[in-house]
VODRENLUM-913626 format. One record per residue (C-alpha): residue number from 1; residue in one letter; x, y, z. Coordinates in steps of 0.2 Angstrom, whole numbers. Layout:
<pts>
<pt NUM, A, <X, Y, Z>>
...
</pts>
This chain:
<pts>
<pt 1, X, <1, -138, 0>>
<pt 2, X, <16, -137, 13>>
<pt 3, X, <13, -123, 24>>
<pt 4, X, <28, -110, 24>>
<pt 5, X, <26, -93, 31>>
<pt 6, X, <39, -84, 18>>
<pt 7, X, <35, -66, 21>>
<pt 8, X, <28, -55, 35>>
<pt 9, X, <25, -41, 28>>
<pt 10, X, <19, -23, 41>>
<pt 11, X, <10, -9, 30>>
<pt 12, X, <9, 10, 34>>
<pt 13, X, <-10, 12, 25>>
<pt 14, X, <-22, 0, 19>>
<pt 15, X, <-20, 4, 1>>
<pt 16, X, <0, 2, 2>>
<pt 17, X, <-2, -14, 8>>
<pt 18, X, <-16, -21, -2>>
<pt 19, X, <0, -14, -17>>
<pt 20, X, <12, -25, -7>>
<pt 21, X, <1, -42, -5>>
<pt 22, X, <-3, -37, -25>>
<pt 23, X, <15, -40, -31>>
<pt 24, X, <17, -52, -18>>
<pt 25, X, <3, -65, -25>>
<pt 26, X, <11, -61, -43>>
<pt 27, X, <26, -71, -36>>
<pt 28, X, <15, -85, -35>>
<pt 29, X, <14, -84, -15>>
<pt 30, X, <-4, -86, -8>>
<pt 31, X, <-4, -70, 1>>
<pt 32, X, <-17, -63, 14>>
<pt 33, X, <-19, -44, 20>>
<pt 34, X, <-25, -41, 35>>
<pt 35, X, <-33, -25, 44>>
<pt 36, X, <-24, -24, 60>>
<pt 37, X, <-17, -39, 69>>
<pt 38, X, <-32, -52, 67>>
<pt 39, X, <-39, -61, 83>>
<pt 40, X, <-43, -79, 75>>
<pt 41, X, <-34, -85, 61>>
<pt 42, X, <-26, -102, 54>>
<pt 43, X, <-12, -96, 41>>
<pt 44, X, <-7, -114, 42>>
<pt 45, X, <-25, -120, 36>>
<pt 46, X, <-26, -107, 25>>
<pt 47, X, <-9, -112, 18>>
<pt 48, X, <-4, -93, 18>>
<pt 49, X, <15, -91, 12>>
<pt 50, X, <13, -69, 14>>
<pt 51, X, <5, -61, 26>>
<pt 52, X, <2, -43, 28>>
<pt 53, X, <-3, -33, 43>>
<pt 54, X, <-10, -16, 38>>
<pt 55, X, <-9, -4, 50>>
<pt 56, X, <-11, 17, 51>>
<pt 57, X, <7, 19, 57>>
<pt 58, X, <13, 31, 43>>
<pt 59, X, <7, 49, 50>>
<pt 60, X, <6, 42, 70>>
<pt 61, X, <17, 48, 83>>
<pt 62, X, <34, 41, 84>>
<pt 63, X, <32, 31, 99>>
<pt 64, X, <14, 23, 94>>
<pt 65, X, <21, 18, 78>>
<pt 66, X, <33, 10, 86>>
<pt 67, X, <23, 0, 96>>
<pt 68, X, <12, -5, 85>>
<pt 69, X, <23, -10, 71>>
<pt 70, X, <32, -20, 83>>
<pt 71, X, <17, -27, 91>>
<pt 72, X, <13, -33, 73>>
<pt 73, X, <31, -40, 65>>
<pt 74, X, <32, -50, 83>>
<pt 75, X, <12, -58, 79>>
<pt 76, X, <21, -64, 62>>
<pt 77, X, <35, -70, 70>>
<pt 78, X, <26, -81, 81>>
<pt 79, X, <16, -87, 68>>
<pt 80, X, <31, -93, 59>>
<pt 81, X, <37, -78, 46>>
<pt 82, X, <54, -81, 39>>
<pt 83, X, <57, -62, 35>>
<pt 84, X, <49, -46, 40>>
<pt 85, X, <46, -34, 27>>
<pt 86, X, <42, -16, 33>>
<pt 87, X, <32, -9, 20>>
<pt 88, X, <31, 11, 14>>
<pt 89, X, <28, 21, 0>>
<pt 90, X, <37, 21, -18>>
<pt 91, X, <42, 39, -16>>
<pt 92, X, <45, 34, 3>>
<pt 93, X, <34, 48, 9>>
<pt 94, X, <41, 54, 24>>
<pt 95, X, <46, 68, 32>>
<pt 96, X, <63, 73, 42>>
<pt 97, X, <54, 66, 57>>
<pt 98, X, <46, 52, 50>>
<pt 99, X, <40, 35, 54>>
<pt 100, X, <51, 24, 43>>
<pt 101, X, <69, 27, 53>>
<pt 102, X, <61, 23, 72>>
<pt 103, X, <53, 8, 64>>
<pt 104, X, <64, 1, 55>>
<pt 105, X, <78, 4, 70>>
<pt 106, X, <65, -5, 81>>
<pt 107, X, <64, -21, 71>>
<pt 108, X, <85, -21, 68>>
<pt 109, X, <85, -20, 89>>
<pt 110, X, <71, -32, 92>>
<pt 111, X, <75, -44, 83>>
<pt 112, X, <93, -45, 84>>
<pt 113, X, <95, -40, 64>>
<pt 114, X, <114, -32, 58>>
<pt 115, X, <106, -22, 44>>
<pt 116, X, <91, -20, 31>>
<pt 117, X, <90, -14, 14>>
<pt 118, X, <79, 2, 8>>
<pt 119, X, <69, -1, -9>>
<pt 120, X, <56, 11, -11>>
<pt 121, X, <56, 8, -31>>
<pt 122, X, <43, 1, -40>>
<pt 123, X, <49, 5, -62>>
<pt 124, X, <32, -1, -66>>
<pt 125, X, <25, 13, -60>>
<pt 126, X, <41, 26, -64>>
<pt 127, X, <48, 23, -47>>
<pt 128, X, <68, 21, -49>>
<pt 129, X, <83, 21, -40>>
<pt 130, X, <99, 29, -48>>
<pt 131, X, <116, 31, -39>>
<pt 132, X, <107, 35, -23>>
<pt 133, X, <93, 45, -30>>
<pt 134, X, <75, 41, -31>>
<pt 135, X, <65, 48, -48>>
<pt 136, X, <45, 49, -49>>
<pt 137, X, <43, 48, -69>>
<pt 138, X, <61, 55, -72>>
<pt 139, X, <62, 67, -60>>
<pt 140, X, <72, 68, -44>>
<pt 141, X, <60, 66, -30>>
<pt 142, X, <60, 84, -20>>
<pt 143, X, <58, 90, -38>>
<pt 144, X, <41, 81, -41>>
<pt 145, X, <24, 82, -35>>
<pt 146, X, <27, 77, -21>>
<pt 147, X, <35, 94, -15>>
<pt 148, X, <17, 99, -12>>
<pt 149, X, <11, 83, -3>>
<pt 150, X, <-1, 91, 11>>
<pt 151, X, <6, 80, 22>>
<pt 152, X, <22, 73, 18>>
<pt 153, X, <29, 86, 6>>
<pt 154, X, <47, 79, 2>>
<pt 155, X, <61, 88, 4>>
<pt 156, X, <78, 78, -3>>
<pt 157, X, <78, 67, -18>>
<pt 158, X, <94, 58, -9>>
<pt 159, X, <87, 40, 0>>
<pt 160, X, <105, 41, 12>>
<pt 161, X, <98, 59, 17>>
<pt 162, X, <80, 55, 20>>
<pt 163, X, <86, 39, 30>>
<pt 164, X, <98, 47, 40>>
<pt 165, X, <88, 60, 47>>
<pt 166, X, <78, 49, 53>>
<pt 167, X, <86, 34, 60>>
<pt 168, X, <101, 33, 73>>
<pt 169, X, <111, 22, 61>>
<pt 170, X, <121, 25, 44>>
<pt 171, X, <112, 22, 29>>
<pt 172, X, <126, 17, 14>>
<pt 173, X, <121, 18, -5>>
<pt 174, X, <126, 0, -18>>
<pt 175, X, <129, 8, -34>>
<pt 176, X, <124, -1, -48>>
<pt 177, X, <141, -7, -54>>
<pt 178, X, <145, -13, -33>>
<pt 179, X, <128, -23, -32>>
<pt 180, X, <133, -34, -47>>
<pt 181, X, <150, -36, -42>>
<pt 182, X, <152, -52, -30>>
<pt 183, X, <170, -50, -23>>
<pt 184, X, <168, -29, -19>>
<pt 185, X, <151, -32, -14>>
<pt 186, X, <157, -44, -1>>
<pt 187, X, <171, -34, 6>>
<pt 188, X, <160, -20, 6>>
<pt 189, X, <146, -26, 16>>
<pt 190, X, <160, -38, 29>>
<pt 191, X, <169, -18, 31>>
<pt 192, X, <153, -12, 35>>
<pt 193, X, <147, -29, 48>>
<pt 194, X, <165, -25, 58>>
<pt 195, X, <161, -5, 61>>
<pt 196, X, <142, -3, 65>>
<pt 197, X, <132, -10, 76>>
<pt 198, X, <116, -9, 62>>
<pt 199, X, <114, 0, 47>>
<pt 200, X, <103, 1, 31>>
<pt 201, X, <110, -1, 12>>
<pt 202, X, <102, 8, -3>>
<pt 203, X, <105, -4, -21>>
<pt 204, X, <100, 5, -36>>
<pt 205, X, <86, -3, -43>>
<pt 206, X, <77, 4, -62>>
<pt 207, X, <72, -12, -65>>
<pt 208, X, <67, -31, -65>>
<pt 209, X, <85, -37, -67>>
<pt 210, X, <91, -27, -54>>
<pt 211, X, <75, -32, -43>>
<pt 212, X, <83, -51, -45>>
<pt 213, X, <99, -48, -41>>
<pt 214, X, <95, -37, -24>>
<pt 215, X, <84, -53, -21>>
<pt 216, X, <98, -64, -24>>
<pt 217, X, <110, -55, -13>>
<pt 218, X, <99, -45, 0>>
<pt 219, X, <84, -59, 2>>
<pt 220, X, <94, -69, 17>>
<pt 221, X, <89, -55, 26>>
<pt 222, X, <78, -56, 43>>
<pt 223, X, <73, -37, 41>>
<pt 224, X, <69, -30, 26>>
<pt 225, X, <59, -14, 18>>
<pt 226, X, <54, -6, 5>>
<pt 227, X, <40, -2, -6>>
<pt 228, X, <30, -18, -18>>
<pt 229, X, <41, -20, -31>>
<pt 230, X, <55, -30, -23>>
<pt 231, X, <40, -40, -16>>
<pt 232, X, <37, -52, -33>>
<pt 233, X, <59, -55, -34>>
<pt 234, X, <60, -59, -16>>
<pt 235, X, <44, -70, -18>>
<pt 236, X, <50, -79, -32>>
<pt 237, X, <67, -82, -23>>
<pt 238, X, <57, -93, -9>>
<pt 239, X, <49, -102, -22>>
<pt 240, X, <62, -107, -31>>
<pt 241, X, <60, -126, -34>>
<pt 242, X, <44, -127, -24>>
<pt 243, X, <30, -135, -31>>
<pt 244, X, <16, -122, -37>>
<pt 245, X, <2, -122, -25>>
<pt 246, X, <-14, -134, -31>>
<pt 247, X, <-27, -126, -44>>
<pt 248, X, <-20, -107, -42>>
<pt 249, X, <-18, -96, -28>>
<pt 250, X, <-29, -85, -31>>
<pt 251, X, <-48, -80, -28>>
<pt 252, X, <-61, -76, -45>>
<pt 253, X, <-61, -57, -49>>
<pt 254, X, <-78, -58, -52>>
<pt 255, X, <-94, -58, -43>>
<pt 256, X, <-113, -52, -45>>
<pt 257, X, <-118, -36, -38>>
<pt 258, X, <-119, -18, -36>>
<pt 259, X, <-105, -6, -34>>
<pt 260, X, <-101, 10, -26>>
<pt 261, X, <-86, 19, -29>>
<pt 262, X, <-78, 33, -18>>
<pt 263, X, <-63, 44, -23>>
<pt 264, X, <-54, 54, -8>>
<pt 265, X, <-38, 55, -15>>
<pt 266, X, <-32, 73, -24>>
<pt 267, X, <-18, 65, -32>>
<pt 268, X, <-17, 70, -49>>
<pt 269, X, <-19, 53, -57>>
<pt 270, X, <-36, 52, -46>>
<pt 271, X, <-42, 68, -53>>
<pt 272, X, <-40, 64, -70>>
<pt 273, X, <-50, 48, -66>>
<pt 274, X, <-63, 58, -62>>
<pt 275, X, <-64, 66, -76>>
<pt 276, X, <-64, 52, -87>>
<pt 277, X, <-77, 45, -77>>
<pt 278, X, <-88, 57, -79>>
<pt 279, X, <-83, 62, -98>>
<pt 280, X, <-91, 42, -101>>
<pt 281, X, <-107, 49, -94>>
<pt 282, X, <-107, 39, -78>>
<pt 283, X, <-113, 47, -62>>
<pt 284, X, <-103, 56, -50>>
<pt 285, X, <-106, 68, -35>>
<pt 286, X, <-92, 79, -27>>
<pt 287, X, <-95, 82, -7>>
<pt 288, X, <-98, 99, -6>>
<pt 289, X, <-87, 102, 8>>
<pt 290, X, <-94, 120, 14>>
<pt 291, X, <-110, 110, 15>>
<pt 292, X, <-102, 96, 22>>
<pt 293, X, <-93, 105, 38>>
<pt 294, X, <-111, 116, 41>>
<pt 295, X, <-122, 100, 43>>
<pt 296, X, <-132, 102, 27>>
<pt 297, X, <-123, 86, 17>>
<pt 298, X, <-125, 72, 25>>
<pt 299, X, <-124, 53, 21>>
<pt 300, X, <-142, 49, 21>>
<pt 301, X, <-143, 65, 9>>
<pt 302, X, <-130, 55, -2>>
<pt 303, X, <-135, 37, -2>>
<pt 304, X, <-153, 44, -10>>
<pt 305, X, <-143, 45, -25>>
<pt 306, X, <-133, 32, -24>>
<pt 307, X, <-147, 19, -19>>
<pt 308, X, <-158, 29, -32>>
<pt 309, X, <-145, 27, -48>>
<pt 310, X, <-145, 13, -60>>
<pt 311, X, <-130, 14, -63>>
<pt 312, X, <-113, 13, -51>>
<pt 313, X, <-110, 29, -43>>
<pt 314, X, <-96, 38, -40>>
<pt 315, X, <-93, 49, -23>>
<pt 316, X, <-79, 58, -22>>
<pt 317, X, <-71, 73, -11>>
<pt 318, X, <-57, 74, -26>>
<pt 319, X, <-50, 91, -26>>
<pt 320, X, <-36, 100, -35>>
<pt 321, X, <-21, 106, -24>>
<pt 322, X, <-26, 125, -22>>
<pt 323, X, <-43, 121, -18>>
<pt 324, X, <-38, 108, -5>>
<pt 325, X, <-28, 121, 3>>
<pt 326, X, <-40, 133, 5>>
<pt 327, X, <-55, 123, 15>>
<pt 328, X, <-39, 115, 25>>
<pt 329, X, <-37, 134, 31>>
<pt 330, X, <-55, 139, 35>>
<pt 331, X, <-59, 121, 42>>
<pt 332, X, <-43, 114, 48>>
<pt 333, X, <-34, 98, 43>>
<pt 334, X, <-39, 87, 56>>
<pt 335, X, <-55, 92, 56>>
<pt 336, X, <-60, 93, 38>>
<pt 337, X, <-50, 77, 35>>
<pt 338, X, <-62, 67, 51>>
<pt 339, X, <-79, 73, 40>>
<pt 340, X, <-77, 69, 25>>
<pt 341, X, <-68, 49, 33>>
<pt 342, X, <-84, 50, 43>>
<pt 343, X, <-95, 51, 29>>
<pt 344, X, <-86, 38, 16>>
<pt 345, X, <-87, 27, 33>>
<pt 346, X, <-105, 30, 35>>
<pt 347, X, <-110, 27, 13>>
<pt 348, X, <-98, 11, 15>>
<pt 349, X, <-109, 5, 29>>
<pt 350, X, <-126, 9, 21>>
<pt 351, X, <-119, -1, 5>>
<pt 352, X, <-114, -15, 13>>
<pt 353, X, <-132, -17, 24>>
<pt 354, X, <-141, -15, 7>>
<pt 355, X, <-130, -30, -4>>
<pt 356, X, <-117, -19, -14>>
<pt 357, X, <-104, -32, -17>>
<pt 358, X, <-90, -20, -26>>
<pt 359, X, <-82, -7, -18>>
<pt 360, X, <-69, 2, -27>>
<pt 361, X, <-60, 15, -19>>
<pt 362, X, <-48, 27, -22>>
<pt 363, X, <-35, 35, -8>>
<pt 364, X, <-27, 30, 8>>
<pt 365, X, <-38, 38, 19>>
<pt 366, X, <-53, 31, 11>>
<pt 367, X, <-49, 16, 8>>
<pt 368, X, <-44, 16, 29>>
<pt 369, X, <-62, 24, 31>>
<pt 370, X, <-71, 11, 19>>
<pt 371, X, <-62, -3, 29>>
<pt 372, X, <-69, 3, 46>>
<pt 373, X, <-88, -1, 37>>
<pt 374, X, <-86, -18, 35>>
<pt 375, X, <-84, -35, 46>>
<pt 376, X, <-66, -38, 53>>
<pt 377, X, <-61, -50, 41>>
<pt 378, X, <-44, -58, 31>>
<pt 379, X, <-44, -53, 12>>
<pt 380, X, <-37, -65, 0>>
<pt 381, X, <-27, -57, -13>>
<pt 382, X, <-31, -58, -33>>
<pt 383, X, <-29, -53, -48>>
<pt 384, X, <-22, -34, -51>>
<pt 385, X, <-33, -21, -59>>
<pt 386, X, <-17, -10, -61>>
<pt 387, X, <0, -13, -54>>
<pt 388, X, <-2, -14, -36>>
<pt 389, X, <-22, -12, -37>>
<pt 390, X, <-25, -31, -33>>
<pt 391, X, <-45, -36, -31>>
<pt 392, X, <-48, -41, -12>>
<pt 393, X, <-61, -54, -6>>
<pt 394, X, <-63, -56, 13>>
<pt 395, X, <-63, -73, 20>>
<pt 396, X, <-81, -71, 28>>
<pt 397, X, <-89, -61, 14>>
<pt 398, X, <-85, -73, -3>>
<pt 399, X, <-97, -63, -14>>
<pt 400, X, <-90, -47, -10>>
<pt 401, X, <-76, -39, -20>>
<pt 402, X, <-63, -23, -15>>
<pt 403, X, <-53, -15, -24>>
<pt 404, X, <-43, -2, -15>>
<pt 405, X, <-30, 10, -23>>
<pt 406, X, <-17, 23, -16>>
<pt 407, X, <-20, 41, -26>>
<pt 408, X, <-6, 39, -40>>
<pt 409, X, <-9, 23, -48>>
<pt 410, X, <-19, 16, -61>>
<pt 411, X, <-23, 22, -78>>
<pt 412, X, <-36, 37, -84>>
<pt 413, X, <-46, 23, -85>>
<pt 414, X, <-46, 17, -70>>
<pt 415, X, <-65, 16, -63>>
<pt 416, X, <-70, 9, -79>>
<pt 417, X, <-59, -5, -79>>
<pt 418, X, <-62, -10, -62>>
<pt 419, X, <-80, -9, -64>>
<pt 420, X, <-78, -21, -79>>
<pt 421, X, <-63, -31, -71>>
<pt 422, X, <-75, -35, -56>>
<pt 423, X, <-94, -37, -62>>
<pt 424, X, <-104, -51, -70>>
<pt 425, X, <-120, -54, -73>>
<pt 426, X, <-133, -63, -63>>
<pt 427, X, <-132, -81, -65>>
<pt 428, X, <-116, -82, -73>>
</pts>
């Protein structure tokens, strides 16, 4: 296969880019997701047409997001991307003084780019676009759950205004009747080239048509950013009269093995999850966290049970909002937030050294802490459990299997279907 570096994609969170490398591979490009900048690696041998660097860049300081966002889109440069993508949340999940404006300003800057495009939507999982706005299931952003993000709470439904507070450039919205007109889309964008040095565009964007024709009009672009549903248009674009790559792109779902799944996300799709879960008769333990902060939980008490059970376990610090709140104010944030990473780090590990081969995670944090258990490795991207819940197999670990989800997606039946999606038996 001709190697051709299409995409280099930069992620805020190890589960957002895992989503991103998911709809990427569904194009058809062989896509590889990385956990930091990796030291040693032939994209060329590997015949790598996406790459994504994932990084913890989305709650960092200004400055070291900067950096090392920067640091990351230059290492895919040099190894011969075509675009950079810079990759965030569907319901863009920043605050006024959030990360997306410096970075994306940065890489206009750097590299000498006029102007990117903004597309946090993503229909498949009732993430739209209209006339400027972004809607979460039908409802304007600042009106849905995200409001109460512990976090990121979000605070304008408007992309323009969330951009613009932000960034040091404009940020101008392409209406959905301008983005498929040719001739006013041209004089609209050649007005905008001969008065600003950069700015950022917003196209409206409910669904796969209009995914095409941003892809179609916008994919030129040497910066570009968004969340992981332009990624399949944009993918298909660069392949467009390429030949497919040989015997599939993709690695087997499925491998032999015990599994261990951990839940930190308190989204509400994650808690009903849980439930679910545990409705089936399959066994879970919530991480007391009083117990937890005082030094009477503690991993080795946990991975008893886990090593001890049949069946796959589920760990999970899952909470619903008020309780959340409430250990946040007798423990701290910070604080609580580092334990209960600190001990999903420590499970992870212990599962690993004893042969688990499936992990499945849900939650950004998680996931991140999950990722510091195992070896420094390149994960090939497969099939998808959900939308943007693709099954991961490192390059150095072949039998082993992740699958890594941000809080909101999947189905109530999530855990069960990874569970089945990833497993087989011995010998088969």
């Amino acid at each position: 296969m001709t190697y051709h570096l299409y995409l280099g994609m930069v992620g805020d969170d190890f589960t957002g880019s895992s989503d991103a490398a998911s709809f990427a591979a569904k194009s058809g490009l062989k896509t590889m997701l990385f956990d930091g900048i990796p030291q040693e690696i032939d994209l060329k041998k590997e015949g790598v047409q996406a790459a994504i660097i994932a990084l913890k860049s989305r709650m960092a300081p200004v400055e070291e997001a900067k950096q090392i966002t920067l640091e990351a889109a230059k290492w895919l440069r040099a190894h011969g991307a075509e675009h950079i993508y810079s990759k965030y949340c569907s319901t863009f999940d920043s605050t006024p003084k959030g990360n997306i404006g410096p970075i994306l300003d940065n890489f206009l800057e750097h590299f000498g780019a006029k102007a990117s495009f903004l597309c946090p939507a993503l229909p498949v999982n009732g993430r739209v676009v209209k006339d400027g706005i972004l809607y979460i299931n039908g409802v304007p952003l600042a009106d849905s759950p995200m409001k109460h993000h512990p976090l990121t709470p979000m605070w304008d439904s408007r992309l323009k205004n969330l951009m613009e507070a932000q960034s040091q450039y404009p940020c101008f919205e392409v209406p959905h009747d301008l983005l498929y007109d040719d001739a006013a889309l041209k004089a609209f964008l050649t007005d905008l080239d001969s008065r600003h040095e950069h700015y950022y565009l917003v196209p409206d964007y409910a669904d796969d048509e209009d995914a095409e024709r941003i892809a179609a009009v916008f994919g030129d672009m040497l910066v570009q950013s968004g969340g992981s549903g332009i990624l399949t248009a944009l993918g298909q674009r660069y392949l467009k009269d390429q030949p497919k790559a040989p015997g599939g792109h993709m690695p087997p779902s499925q491998t032999a093995g015990r599994a261990l799944l951990l839940a930190g996300s308190c989204s509400t799709a994650t808690q009903q999850q849980i439930k679910n879960f545990i409705a089936k008769g399959h066994q879970a333990v919530k991480i007391d966290a009083d117990k937890l902060m005082a030094g009477t939980l503690t991993a080795d008490l946990l991975w008893e049970q886990v090593k001890g059970s049949a069946e796959p376990c589920l760990i999970y610090s899952t909470a619903p909002a008020d309780e959340v709140a409430a250990l946040q104010q007798r423990y701290g944030v910070e604080p609580l937030a580092a334990k209960i990473e600190g001990l999903m780090t420590d499970l992870a590990r212990m599962a690993f050294a004893a042969g688990f081969t499936r992990f499945i995670v849900a939650g950004g944090e998680t996931s991140g802490a999950v990722m510091k258990a195992l070896p420094p490795d390149g994960y090939l991207i497969g099939e998808s459990v959900a939308p943007g819940v693709p099954v991961m197999v490192p390059a150095g670990n072949p039998a082993v299997r992740l699958v890594l989800k941000s809080g909101n997606f999947g189905d109530p039946q999530f855990f069960d279907t990874a569970l089945q999606f990833t497993g087989k038996e011995e010998g088969k």
